[in-house]
PDB file of N, CA, C and O in Angstrom:
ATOM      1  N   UNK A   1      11.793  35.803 -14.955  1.00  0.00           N
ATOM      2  CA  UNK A   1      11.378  34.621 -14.228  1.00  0.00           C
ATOM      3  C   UNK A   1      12.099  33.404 -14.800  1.00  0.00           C
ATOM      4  O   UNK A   1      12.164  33.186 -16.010  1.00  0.00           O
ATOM      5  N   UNK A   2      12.628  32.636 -13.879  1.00  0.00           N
ATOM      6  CA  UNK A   2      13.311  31.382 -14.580  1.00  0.00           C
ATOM      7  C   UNK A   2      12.433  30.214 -14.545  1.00  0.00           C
ATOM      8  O   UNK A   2      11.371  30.127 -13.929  1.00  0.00           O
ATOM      9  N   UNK A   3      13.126  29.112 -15.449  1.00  0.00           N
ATOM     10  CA  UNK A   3      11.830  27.613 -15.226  1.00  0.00           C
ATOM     11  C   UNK A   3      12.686  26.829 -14.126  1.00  0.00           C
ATOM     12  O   UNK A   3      12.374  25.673 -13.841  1.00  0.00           O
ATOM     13  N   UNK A   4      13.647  27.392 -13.581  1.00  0.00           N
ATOM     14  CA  UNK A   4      13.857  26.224 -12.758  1.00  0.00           C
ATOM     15  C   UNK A   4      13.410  26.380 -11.168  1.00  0.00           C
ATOM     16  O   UNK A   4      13.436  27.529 -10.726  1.00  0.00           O
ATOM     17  N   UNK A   5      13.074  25.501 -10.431  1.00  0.00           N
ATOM     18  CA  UNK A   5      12.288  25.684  -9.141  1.00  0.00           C
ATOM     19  C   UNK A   5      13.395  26.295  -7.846  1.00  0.00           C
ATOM     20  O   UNK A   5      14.601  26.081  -7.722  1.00  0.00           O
ATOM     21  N   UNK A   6      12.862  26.768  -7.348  1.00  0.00           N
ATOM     22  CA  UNK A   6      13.914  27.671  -5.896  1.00  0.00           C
ATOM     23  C   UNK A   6      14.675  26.690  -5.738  1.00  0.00           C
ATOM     24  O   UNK A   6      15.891  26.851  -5.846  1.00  0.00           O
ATOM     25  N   UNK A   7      14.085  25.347  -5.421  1.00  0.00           N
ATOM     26  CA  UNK A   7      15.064  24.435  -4.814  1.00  0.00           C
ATOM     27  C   UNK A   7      16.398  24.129  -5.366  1.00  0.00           C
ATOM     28  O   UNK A   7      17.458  23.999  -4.754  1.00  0.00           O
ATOM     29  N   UNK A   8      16.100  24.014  -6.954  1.00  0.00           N
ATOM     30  CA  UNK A   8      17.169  23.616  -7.649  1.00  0.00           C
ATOM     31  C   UNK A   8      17.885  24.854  -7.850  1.00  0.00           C
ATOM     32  O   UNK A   8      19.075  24.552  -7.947  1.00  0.00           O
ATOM     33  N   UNK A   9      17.688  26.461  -7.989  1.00  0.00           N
ATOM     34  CA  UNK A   9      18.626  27.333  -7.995  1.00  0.00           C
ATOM     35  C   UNK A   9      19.185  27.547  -6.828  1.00  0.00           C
ATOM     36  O   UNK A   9      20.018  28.454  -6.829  1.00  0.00           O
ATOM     37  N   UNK A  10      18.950  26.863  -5.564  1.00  0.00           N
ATOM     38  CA  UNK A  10      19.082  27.417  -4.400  1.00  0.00           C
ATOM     39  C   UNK A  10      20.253  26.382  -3.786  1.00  0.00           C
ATOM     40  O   UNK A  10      20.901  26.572  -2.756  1.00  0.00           O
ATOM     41  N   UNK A  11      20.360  25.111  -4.794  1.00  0.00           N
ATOM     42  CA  UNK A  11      21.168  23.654  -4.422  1.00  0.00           C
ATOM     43  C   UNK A  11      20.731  23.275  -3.314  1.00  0.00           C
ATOM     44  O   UNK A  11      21.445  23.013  -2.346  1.00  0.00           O
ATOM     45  N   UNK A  12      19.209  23.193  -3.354  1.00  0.00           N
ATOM     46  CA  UNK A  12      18.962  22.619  -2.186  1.00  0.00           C
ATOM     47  C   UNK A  12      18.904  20.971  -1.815  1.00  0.00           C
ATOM     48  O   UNK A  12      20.089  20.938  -1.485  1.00  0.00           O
ATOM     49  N   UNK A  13      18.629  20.112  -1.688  1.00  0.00           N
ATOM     50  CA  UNK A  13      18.394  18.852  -1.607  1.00  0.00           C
ATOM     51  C   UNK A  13      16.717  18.750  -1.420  1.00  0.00           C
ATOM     52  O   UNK A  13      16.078  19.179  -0.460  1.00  0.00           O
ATOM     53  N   UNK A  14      16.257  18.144  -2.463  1.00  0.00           N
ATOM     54  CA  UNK A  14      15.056  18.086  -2.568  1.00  0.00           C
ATOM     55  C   UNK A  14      14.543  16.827  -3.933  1.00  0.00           C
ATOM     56  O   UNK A  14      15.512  16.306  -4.485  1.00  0.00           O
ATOM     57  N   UNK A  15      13.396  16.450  -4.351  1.00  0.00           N
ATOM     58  CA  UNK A  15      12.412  15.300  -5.017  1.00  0.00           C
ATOM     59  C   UNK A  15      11.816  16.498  -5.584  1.00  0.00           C
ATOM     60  O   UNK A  15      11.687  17.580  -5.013  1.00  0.00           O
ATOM     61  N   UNK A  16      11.334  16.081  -7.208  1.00  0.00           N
ATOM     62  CA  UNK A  16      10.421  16.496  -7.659  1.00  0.00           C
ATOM     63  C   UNK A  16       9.301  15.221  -7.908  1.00  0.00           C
ATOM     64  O   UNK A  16       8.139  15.410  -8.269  1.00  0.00           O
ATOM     65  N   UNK A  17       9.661  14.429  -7.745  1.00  0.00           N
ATOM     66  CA  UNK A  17       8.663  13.124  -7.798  1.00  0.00           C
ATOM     67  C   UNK A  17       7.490  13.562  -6.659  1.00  0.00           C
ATOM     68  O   UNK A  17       7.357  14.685  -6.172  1.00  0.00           O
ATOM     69  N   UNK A  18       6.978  12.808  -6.478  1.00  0.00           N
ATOM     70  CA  UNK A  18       5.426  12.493  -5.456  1.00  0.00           C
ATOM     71  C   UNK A  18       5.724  11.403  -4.295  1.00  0.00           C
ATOM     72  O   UNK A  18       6.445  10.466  -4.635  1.00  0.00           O
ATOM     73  N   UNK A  19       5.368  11.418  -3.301  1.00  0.00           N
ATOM     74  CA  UNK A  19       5.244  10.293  -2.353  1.00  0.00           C
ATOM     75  C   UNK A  19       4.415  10.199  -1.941  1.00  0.00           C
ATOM     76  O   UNK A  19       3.718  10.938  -1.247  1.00  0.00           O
ATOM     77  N   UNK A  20       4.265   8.483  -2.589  1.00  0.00           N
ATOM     78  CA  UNK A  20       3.022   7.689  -2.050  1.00  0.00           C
ATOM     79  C   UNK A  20       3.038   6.590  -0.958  1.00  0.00           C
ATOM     80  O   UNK A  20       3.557   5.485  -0.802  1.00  0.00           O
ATOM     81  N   UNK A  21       2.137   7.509  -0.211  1.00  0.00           N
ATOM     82  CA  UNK A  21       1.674   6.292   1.148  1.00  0.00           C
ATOM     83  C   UNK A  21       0.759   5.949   0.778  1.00  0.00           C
ATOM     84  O   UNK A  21      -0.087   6.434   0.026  1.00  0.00           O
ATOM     85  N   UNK A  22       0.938   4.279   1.736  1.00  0.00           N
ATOM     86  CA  UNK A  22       1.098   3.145   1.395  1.00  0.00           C
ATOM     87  C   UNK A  22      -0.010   2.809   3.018  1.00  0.00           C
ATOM     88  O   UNK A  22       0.016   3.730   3.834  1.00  0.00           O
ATOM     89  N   UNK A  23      -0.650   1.900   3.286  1.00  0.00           N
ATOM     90  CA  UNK A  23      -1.973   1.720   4.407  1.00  0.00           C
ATOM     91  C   UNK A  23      -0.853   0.786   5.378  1.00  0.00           C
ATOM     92  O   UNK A  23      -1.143   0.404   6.511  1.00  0.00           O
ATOM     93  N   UNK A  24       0.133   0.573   4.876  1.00  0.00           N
ATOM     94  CA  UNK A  24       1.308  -0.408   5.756  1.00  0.00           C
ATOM     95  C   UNK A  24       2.147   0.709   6.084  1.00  0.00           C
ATOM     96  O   UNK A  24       2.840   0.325   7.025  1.00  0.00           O
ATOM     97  N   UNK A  25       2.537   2.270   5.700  1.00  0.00           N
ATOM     98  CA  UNK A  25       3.603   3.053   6.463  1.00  0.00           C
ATOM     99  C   UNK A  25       4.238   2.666   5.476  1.00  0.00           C
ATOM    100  O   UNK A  25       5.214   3.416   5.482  1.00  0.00           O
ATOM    101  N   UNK A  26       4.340   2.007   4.641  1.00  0.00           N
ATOM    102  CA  UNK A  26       5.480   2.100   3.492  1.00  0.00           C
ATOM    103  C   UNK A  26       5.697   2.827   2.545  1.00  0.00           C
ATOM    104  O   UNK A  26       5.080   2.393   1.572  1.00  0.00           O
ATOM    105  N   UNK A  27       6.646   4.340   2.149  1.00  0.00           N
ATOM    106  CA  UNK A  27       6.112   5.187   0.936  1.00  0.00           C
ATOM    107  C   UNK A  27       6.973   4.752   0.506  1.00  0.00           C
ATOM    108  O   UNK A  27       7.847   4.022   0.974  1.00  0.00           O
ATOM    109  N   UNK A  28       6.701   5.435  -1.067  1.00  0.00           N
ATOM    110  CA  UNK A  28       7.952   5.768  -2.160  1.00  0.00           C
ATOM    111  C   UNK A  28       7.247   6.768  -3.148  1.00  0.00           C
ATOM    112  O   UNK A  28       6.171   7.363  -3.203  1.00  0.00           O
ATOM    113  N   UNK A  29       8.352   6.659  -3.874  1.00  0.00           N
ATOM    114  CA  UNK A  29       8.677   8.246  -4.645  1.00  0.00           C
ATOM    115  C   UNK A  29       7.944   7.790  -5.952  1.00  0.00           C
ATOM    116  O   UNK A  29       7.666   6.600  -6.096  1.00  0.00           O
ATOM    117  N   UNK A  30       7.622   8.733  -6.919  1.00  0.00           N
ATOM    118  CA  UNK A  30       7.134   8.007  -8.397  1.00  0.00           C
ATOM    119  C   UNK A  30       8.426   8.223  -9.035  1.00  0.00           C
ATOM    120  O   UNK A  30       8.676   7.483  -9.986  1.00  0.00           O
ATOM    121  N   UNK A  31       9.611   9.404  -8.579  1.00  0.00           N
ATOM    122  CA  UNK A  31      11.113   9.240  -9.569  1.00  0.00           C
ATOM    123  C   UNK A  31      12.046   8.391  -8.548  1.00  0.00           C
ATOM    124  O   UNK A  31      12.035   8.368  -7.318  1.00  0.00           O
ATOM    125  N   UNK A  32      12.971   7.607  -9.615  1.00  0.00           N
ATOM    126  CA  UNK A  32      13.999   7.173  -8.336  1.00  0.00           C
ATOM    127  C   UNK A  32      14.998   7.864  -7.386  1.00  0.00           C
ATOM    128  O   UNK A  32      16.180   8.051  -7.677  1.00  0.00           O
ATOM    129  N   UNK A  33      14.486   8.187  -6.354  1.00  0.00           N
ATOM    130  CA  UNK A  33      15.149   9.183  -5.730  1.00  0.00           C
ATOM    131  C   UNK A  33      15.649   8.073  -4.503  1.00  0.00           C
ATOM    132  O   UNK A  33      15.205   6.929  -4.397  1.00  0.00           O
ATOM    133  N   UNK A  34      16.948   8.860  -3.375  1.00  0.00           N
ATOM    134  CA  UNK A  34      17.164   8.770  -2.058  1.00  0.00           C
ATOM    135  C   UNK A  34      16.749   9.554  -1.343  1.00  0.00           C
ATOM    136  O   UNK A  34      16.799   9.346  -0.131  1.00  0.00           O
ATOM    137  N   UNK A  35      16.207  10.706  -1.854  1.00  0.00           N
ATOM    138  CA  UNK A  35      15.607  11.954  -1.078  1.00  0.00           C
ATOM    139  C   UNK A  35      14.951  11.624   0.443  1.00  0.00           C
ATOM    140  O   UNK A  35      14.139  10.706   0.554  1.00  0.00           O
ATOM    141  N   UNK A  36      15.342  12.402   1.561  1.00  0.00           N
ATOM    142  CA  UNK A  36      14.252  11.534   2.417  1.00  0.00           C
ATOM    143  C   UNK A  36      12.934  11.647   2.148  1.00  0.00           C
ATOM    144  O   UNK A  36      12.726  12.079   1.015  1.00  0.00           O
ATOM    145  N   UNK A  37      11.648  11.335   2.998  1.00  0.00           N
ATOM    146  CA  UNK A  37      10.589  11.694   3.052  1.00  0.00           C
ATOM    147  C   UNK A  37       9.751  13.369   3.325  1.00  0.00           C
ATOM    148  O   UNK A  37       8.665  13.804   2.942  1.00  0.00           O
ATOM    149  N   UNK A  38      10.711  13.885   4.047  1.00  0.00           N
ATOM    150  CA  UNK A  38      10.136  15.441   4.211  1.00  0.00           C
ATOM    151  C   UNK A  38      10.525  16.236   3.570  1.00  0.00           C
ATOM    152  O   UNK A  38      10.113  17.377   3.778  1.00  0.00           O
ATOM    153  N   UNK A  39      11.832  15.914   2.127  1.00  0.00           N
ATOM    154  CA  UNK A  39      12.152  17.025   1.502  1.00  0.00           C
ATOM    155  C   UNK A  39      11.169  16.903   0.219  1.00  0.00           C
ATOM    156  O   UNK A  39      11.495  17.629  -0.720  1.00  0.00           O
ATOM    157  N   UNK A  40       9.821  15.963  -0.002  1.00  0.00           N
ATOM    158  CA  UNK A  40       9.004  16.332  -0.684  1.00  0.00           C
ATOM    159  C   UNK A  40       8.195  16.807  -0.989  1.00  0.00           C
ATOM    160  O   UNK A  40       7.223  16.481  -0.307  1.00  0.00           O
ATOM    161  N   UNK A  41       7.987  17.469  -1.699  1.00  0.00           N
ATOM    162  CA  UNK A  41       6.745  18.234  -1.713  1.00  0.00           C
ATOM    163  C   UNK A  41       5.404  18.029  -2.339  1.00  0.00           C
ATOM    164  O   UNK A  41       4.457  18.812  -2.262  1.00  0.00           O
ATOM    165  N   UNK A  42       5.426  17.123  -2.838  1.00  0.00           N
ATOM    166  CA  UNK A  42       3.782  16.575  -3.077  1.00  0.00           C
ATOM    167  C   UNK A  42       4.377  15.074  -2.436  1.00  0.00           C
ATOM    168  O   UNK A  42       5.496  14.572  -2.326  1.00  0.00           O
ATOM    169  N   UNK A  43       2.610  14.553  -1.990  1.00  0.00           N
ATOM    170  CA  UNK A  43       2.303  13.260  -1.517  1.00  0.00           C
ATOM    171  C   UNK A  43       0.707  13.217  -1.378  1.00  0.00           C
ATOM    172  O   UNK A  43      -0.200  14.011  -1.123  1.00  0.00           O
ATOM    173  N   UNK A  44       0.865  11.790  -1.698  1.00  0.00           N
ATOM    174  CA  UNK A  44      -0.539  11.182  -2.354  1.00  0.00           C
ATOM    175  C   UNK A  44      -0.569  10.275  -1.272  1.00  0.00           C
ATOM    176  O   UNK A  44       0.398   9.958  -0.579  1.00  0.00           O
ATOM    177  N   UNK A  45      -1.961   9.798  -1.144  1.00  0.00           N
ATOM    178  CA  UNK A  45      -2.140   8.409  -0.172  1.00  0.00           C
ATOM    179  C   UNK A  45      -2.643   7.618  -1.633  1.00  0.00           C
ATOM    180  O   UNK A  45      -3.406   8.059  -2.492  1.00  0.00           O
ATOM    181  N   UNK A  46      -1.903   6.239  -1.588  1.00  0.00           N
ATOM    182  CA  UNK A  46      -1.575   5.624  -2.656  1.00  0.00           C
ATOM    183  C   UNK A  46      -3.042   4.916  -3.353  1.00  0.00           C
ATOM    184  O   UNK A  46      -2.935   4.462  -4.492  1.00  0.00           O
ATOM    185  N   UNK A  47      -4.499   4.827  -2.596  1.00  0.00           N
ATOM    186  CA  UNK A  47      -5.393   5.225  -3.572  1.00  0.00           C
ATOM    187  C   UNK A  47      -5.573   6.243  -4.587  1.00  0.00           C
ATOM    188  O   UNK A  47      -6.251   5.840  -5.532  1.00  0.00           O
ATOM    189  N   UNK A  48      -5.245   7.225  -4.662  1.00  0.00           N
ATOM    190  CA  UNK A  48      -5.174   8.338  -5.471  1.00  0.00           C
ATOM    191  C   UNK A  48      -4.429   7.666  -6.671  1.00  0.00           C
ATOM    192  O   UNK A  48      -4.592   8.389  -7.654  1.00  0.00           O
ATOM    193  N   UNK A  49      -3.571   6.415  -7.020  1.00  0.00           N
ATOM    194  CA  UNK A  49      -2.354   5.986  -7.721  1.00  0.00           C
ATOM    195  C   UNK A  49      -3.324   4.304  -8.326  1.00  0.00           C
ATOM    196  O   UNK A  49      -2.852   3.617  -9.232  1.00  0.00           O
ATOM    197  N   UNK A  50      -4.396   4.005  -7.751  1.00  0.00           N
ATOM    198  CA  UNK A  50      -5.121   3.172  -7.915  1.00  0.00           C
ATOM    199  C   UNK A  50      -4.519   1.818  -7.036  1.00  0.00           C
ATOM    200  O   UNK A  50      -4.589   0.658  -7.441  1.00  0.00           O
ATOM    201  N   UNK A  51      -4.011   2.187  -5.947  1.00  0.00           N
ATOM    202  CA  UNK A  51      -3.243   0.720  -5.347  1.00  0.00           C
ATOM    203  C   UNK A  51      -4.494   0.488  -4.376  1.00  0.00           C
ATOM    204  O   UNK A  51      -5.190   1.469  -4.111  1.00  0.00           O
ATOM    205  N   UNK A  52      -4.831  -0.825  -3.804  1.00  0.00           N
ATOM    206  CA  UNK A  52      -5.913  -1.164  -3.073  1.00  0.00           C
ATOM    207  C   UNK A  52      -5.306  -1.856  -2.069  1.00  0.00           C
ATOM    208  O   UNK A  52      -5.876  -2.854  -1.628  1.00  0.00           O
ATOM    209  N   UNK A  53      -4.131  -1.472  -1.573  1.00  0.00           N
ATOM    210  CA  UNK A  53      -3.806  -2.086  -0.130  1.00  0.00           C
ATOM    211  C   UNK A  53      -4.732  -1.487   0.763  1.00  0.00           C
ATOM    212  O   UNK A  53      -5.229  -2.302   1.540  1.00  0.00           O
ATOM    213  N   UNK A  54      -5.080  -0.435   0.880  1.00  0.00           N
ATOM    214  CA  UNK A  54      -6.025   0.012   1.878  1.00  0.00           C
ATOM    215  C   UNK A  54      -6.958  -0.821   1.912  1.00  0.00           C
ATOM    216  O   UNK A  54      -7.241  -1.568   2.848  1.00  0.00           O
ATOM    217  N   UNK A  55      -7.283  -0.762   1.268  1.00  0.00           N
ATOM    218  CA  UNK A  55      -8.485  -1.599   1.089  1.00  0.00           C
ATOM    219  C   UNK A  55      -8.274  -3.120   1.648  1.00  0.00           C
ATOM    220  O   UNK A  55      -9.171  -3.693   2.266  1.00  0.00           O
ATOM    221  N   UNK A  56      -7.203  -3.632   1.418  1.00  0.00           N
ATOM    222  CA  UNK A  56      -6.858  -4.990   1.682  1.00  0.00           C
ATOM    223  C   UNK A  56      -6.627  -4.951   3.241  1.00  0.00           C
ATOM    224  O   UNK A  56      -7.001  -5.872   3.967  1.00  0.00           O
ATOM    225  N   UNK A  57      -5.807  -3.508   3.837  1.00  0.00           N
ATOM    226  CA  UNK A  57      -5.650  -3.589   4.858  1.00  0.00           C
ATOM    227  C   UNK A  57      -6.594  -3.930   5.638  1.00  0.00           C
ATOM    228  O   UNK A  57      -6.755  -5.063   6.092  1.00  0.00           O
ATOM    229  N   UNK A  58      -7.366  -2.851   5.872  1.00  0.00           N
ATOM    230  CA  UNK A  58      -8.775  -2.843   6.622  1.00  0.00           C
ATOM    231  C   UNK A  58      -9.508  -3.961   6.386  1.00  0.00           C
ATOM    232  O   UNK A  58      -9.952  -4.381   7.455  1.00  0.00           O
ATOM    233  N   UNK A  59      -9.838  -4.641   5.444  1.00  0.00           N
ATOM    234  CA  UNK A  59     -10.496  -5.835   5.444  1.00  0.00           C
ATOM    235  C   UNK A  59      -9.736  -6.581   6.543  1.00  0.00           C
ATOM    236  O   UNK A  59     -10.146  -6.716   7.696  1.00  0.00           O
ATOM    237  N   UNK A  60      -8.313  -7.161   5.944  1.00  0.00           N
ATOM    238  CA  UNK A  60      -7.448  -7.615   7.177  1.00  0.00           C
ATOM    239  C   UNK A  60      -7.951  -7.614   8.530  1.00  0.00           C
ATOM    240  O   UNK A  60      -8.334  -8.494   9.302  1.00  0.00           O
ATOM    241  N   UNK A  61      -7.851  -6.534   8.576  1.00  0.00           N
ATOM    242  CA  UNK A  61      -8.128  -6.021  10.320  1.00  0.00           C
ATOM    243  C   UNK A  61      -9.405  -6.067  10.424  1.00  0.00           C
ATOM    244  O   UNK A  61      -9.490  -6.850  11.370  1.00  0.00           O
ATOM    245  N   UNK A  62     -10.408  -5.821  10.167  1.00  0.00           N
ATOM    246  CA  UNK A  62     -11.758  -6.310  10.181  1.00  0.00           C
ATOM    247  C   UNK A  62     -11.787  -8.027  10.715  1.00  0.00           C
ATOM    248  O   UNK A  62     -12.300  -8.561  11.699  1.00  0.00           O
ATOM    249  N   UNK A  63     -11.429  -8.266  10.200  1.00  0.00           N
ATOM    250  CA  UNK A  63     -11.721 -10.598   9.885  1.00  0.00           C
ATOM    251  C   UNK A  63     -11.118 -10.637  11.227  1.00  0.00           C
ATOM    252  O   UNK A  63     -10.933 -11.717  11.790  1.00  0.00           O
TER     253      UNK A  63
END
């Protein structure tokens, strides 16, 4: 068994970082990547990361 992941023996194009959405449609990565958005494989909605735009959003839109 090797430690490196399919993707990387396979040269695939892929993120090992996380992408976090954002309550505005705005993600990003936790590594600095160009990767697009669907070659990742974990993603968080950016409460999980402690950000409170959601929170800000919806108030927003509430008022």
């Amino acid at each position: 068994m090797s430690d490196v992941c399919r993707e990387c023996r396979e040269d695939l194009d892929h993120c090992h970082g996380t992408l976090v959405h954002h309550a505005s449609f705005f993600v990003e990565c936790t590594d600095d990547c160009a990767t697009p958005d669907g070659l990742h494989s974990f993603a968080v909605d950016c409460d999980a990361v402690g950000c409170t735009c959601a929170v800000t959003f919806v108030a927003s839109a509430v008022s």
